[in-house]
C-alpha positions in Angstrom: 48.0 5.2 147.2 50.1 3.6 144.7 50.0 4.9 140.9 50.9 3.8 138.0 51.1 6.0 134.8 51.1 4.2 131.3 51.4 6.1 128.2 51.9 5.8 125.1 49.1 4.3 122.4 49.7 0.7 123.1 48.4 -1.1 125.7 48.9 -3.5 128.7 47.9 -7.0 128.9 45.2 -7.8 131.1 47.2 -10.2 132.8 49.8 -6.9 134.4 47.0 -4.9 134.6 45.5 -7.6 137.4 48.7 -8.0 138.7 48.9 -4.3 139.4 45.3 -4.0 140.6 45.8 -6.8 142.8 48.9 -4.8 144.5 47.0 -1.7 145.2 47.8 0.5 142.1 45.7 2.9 140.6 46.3 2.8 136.8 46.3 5.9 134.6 46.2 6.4 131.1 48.2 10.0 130.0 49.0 11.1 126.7 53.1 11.3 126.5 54.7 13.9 124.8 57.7 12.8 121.9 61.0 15.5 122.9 63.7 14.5 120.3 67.1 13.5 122.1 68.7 16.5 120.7 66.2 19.2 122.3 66.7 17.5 125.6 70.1 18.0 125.5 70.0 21.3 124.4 67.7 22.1 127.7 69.1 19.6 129.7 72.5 18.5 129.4 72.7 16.5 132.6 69.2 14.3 131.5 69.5 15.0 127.7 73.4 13.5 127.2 72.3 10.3 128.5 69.6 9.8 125.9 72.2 10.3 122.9 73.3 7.4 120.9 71.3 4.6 121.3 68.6 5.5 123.4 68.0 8.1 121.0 66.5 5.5 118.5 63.7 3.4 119.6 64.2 -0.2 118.6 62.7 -3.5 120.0 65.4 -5.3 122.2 66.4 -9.0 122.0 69.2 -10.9 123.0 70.3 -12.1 119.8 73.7 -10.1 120.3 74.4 -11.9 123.5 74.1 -15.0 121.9 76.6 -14.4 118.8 79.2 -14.2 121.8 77.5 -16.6 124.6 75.3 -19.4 122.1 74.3 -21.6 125.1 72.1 -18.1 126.6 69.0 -18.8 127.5 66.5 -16.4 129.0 64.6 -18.3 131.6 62.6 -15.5 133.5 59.0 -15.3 131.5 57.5 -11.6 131.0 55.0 -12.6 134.0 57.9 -13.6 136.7 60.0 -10.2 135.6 57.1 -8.0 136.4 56.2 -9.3 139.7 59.6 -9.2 140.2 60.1 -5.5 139.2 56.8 -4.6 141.6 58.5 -6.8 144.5 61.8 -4.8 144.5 59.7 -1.4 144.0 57.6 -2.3 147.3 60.6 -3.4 149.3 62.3 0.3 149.5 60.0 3.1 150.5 62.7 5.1 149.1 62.4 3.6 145.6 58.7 5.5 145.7 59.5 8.9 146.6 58.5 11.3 144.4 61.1 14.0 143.4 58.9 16.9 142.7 62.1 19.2 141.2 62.5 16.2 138.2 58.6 16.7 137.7 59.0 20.5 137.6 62.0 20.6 135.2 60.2 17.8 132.9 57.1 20.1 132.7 59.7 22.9 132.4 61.2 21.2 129.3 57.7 19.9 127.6 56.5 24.0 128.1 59.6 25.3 126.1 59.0 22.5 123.2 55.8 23.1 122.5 56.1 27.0 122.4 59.4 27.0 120.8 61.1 24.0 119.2 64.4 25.9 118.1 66.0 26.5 120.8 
């Protein structure tokens, strides 16, 4: 069985969702749970560090940087193409859909000692 997990109060067009369906996944809606860069770290320092600086901030991304230095950029790979693209390279590798139980464990780990004590 292939799952997906969205989360998260947006949503998902109805076009991926089909696209997913039609490859075999089972889609899940979860509630996520918002752990501030800084607590990660402070739990974590091999996951949190990575998630200071910019990831720390969300932010819509664009490409509008890129073209200040390259003008002539174009992206040519619609939304659509990407994902199928994503899903393709996923499927390829059964090692790109192992689950590693010891990242779930210290995530849960990490979500427990937030919600019971967020001053660490």
């Amino acid at each position: 069985m292939k799952v997906l997990f969205i989360g998260g109060t947006g949503n998902i067009s109805s076009y991926v969702s089909k696209l997913l369906l039609e490859k075999g996944f089972d889609l899940y809606l979860l509630n996520l749970v918002y752990i501030p860069s800084e607590f990660l770290n402070k739990c974590d320092n091999q996951v949190g560090s990575s998630f200071i600086g910019d990831k720390s901030h969300s932010m819509i991304f664009d490409n509008s940087k890129i073209k200040q230095f390259v003008p002539e950029f174009k992206a040519t790979i619609p939304f659509s193409e990407g994902i199928k693209r994503v899903l393709e390279w996923f499927e390829a590798d059964p090692k790109r859909k192992i689950i590693d139980e010891s990242i779930n464990e210290g995530m849960d780990r990490i979500i427990s000692l937030y919600k019971n004590n967020r001053n660490l």
